[in-house]
C-alpha positions in Angstrom: 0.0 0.0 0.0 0.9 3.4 -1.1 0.6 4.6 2.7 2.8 2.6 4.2 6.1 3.1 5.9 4.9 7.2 6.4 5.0 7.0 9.8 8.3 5.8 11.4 8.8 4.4 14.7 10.6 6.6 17.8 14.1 5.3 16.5 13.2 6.2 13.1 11.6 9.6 13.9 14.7 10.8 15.6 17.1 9.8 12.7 14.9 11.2 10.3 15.1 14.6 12.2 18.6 14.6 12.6 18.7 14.0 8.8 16.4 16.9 8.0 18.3 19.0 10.4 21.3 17.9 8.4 19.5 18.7 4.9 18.4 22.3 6.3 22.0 23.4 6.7 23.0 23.2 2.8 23.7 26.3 1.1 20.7 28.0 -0.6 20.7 30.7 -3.7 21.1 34.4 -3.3 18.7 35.4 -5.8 15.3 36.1 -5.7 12.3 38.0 -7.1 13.0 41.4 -6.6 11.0 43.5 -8.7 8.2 43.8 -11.5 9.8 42.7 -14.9 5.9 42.7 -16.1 2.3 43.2 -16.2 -0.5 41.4 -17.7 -3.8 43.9 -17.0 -5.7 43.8 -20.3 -6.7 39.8 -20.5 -9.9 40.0 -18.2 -13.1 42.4 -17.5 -12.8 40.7 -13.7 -10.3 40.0 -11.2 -8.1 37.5 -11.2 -8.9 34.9 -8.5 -6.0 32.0 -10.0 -2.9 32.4 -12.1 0.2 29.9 -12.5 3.1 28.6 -14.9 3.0 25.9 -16.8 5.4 23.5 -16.3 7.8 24.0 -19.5 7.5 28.0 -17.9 6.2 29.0 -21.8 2.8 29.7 -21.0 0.7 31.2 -18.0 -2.9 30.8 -17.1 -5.1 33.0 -15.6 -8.6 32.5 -13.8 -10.9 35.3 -13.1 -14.5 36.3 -11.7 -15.4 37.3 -15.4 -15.9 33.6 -15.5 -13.2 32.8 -18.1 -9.7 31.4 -18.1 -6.8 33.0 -20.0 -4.2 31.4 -21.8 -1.0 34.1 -22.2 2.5 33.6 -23.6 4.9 33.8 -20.5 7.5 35.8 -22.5 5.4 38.7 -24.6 2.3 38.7 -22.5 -0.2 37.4 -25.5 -3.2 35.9 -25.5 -3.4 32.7 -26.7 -6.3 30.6 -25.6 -9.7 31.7 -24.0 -11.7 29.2 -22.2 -15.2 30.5 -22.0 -17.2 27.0 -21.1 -17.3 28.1 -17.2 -20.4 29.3 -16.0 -19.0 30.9 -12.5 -16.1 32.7 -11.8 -13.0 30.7 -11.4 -11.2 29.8 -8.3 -8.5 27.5 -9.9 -6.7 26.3 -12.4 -3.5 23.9 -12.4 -1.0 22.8 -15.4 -0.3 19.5 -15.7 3.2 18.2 -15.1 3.9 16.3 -17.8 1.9 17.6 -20.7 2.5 21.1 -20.6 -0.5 22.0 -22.6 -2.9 20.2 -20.5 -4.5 22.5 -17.9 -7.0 21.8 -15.9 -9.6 25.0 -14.1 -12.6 24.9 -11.9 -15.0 27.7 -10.6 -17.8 28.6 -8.3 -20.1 26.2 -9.5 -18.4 23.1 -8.9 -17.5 22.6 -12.6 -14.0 21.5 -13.7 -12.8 21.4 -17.3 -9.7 19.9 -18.7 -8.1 22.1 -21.7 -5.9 21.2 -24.2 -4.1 24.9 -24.5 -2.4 24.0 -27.9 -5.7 23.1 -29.7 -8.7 24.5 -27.5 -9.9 21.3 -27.5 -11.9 19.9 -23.7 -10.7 17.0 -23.0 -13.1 16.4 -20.0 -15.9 18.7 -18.4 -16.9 17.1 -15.0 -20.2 18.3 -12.4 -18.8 16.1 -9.1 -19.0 19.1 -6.7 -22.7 20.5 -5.9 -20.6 23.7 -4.4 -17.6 26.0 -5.2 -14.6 23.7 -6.0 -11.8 25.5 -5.3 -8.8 23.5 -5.0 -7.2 21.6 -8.3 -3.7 19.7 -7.7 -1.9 17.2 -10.1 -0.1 14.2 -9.2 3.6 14.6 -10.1 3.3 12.1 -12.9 0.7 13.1 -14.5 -1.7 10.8 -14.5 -4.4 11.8 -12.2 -5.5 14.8 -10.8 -7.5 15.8 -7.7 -10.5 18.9 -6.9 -11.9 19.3 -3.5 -15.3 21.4 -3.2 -16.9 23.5 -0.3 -19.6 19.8 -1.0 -17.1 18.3 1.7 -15.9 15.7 -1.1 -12.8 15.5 -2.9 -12.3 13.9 -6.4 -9.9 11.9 -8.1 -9.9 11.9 -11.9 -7.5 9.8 -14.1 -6.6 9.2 -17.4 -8.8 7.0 -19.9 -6.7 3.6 -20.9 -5.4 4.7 -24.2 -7.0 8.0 -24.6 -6.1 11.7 -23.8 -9.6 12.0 -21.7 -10.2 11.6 -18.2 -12.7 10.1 -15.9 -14.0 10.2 -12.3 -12.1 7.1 -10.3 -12.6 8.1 -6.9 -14.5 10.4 -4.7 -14.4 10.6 -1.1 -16.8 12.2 1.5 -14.2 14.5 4.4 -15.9 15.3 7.9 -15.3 18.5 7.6 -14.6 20.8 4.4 -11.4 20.2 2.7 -9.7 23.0 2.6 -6.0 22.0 0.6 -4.7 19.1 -1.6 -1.5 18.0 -2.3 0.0 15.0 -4.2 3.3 13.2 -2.9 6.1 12.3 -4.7 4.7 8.3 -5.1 2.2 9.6 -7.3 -0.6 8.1 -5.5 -0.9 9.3 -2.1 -3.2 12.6 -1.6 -2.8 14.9 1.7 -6.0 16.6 2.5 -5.8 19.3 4.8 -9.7 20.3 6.3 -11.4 23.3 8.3 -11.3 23.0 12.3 -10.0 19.4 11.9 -5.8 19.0 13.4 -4.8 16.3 11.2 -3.0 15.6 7.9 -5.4 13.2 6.2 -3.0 10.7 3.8 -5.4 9.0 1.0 -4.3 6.2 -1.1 -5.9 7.1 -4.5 -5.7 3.9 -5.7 -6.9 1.1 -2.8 -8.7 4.5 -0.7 -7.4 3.8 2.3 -6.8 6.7 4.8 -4.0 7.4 7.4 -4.4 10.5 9.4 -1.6 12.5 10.8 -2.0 14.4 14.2 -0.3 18.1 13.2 -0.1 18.7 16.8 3.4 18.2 18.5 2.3 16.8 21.6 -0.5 14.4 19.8 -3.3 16.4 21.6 -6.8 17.2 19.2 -6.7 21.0 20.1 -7.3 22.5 16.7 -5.7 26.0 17.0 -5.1 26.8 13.6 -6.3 25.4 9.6 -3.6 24.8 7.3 -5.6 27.0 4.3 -2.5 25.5 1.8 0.3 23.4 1.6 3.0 22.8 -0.8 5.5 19.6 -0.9 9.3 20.5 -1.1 11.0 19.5 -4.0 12.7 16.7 -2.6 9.3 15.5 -1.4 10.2 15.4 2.4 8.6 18.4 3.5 5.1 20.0 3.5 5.0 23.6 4.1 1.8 24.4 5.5 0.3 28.1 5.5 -1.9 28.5 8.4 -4.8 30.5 8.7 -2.8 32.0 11.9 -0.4 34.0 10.7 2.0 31.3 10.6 3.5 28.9 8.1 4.7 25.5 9.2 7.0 23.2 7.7 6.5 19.6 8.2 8.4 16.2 7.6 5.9 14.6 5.5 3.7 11.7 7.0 5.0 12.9 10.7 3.6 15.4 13.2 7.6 16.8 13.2 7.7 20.8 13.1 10.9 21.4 11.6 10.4 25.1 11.3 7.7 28.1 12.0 7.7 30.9 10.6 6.2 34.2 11.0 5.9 37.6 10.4 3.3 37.0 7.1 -0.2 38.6 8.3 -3.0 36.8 7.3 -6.4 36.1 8.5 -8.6 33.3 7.7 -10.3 35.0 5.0 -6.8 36.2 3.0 -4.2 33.0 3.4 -0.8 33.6 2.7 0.9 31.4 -0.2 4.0 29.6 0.3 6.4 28.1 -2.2 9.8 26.1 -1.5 11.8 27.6 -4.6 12.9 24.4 -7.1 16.3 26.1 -7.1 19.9 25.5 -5.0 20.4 22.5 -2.8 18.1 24.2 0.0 14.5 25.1 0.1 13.9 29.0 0.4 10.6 29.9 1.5 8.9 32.6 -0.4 5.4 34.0 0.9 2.6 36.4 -0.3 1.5 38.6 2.3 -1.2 41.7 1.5 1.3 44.0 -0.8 4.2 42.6 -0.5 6.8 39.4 -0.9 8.3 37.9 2.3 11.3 35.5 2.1 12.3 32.6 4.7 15.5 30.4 4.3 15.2 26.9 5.7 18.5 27.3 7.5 18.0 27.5 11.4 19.6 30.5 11.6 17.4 32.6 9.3 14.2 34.8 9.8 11.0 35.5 7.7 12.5 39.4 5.9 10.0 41.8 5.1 9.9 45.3 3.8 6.6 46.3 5.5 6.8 48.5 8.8 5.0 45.8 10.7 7.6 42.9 9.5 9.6 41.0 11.5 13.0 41.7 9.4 16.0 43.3 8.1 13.8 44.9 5.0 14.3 42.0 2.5 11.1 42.0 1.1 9.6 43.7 -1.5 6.4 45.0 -2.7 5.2 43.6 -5.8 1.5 44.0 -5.5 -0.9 47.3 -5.1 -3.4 45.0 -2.9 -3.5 42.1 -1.5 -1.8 39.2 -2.8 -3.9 35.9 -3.6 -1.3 33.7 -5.7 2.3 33.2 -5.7 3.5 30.7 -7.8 7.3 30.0 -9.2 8.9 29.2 -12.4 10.8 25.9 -12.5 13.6 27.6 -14.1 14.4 31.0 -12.7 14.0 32.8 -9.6 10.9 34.5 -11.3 7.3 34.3 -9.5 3.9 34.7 -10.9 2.0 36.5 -8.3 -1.9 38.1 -8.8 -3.8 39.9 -6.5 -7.9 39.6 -6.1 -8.6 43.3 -5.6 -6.8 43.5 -9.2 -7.2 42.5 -13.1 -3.4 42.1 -13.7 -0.8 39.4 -13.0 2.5 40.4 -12.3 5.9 39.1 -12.5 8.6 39.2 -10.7 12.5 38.4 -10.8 15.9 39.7 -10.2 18.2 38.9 -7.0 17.0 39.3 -3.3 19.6 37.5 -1.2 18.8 35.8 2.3 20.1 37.3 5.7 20.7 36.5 8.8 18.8 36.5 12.2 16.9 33.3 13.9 13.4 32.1 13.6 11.1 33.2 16.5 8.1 33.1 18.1 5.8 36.4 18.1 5.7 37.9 21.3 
């Protein structure tokens, strides 16, 4: 089974910390996105609720409350591809990582649709959610992809043998409403994070098993914060986990292990802050969108969440990309270049150039 072996005995728990530990001290990159290199404002009537890269970095997509979804060339802005078959505004939309035409968008009325960007073509429209779906993540080989919906269920679509469609395979019922969804590395396994519920919720996709995963550090069922989004790292140890608590937690994947916290990212639970572990360097640099402006985070023990904002917790490392608040932040696989758009907005901006990481120690807020 796909779940087992994620959670490790006392003896294995500690050599897997010290082995994190060891794996947090690498040397990162010192550059970052500094500044706006560019500006897409004219592509919707609405504002932008979703926006991302595809996975070849040639094209971005863009989802907005004028109920369509953008296709733009990443490097001269154009319009490529509308999709006009959603009949809400859009809350998501995710590239595929494999085929990086194949995009995949869902809105306020529980629709999702699967796009072929190079020909317009759908290659599969799908009603499972009675309520907004507003989650879309793909598994890392391509093959499946999953939606979760304000309906309390979450959906797992996969490929048709020997076609380019896809079909419904599984769909499974949470307690509570699911409120993030990420694939691991295996392809198969799906975290589900869920409002006022403290666990990590481990899904096989294919058999549907379930393991659940206190978050708490002590193993206790006080729920004192929502994770609102995660992200794996890209050596598929780590979940960073962005609270709906001001504060952004990065987990060792199917433990309860708190390797870091970070703060110093305002949020509430209505505005949650996006974090990203950069594909770039040996270590993981945390990048995070708070209202206006881009915070950055270095794995190493001995570094602090840097802002520019007056209310930061920082040596003024941040910078501010955005004229409101912030809604998306997503990186290029290439480059230290981010996508970032903000709801208040109808543009996408982008941002790149070299912000390097400085010193200080993670804290606790006072």
């Amino acid at each position: 089974m796909a779940l087992e072996g994620l959670a490790p005995s006392e003896g294995e728990m500690s050599e897997k910390r010290e082995a994190e530990e060891e794996l947090l001290r690498l040397e990162g990159i010192d550059s970052h996105p500094k500044q706006e290199t560019g500006c897409v404002s004219t592509l919707h009537s609405g504002n932008l609720i979703a926006c991302r890269f595809n996975s070849d970095n040639t094209l971005i997509a863009t989802g907005s409350a004028d109920r369509t979804v953008k296709v733009s060339d990443a490097q001269t802005r154009a319009e490529k591809l509308t999709v006009s078959s959603h009949a809400a505004p859009i809350l998501s939309v995710a590239w595929s990582p494999t085929d990086p035409h194949i995009l995949v968008s869902s809105d306020m009325n529980g629709s999702v649709l699967v796009t072929d960007a190079h020909s317009g073509a759908q290659l599969g429209q799908f009603k499972d959610h009675h309520k907004y779906a507003h989650r879309a993540a793909w598994s890392p080989n391509g093959r499946s992809f999953a939606t979760c919906g304000h309906d309390r269920k979450v959906s797992v679509y996969t490929r048709e043998e020997g076609g380019e469609g896809f079909v419904l395979a599984r769909q499974r019922e949470m307690v509570t409403l699911p409120e993030a969804i990420c694939f691991l590395d295996d392809g198969v396994t799906l975290v589900v994070s869920c409002r006022d519920d403290n666990y990590f919720h481990y899904l096989d996709t294919g058999d549907g098993t379930e393991m659940k995963v206190n978050m708490n550090a002590l193993g206790d069922d006080h729920v004192s914060f929502t994770v609102l989004d995660m992200v794996l790292s890209p050596n598929g140890k780590m979940l960073l986990a962005s609270t709906d608590r001001s504060r952004l937690i990065l987990f060792v994947v199917g433990t309860c292990h708190q390797l870091r916290n970070y703060y110093g990212a305002v949020n509430d639970q209505l505005v949650p802050n996006k974090g990203l572990l950069s594909p770039l360097g040996e270590a993981d640099i945390l990048h995070v969108a708070r209202p206006k402006d881009l915070l950055l985070g270095h794995s190493h023990p001995k570094s602090r969440m840097q802002t520019s904002g007056a209310q930061g917790r920082g040596e003024g490392c941040g910078r501010k990309l955005r004229r409101s608040n912030a809604h998306n932040l997503f990186f290029r696989q290439d480059a230290p270049r981010v996508v970032v758009n903000s709801y208040m907005c109808k543009d996408a901006a982008l941002g790149c150039g070299g912000l390097g990481v400085g010193q200080g120690a993670n804290r606790d807020p006072p």
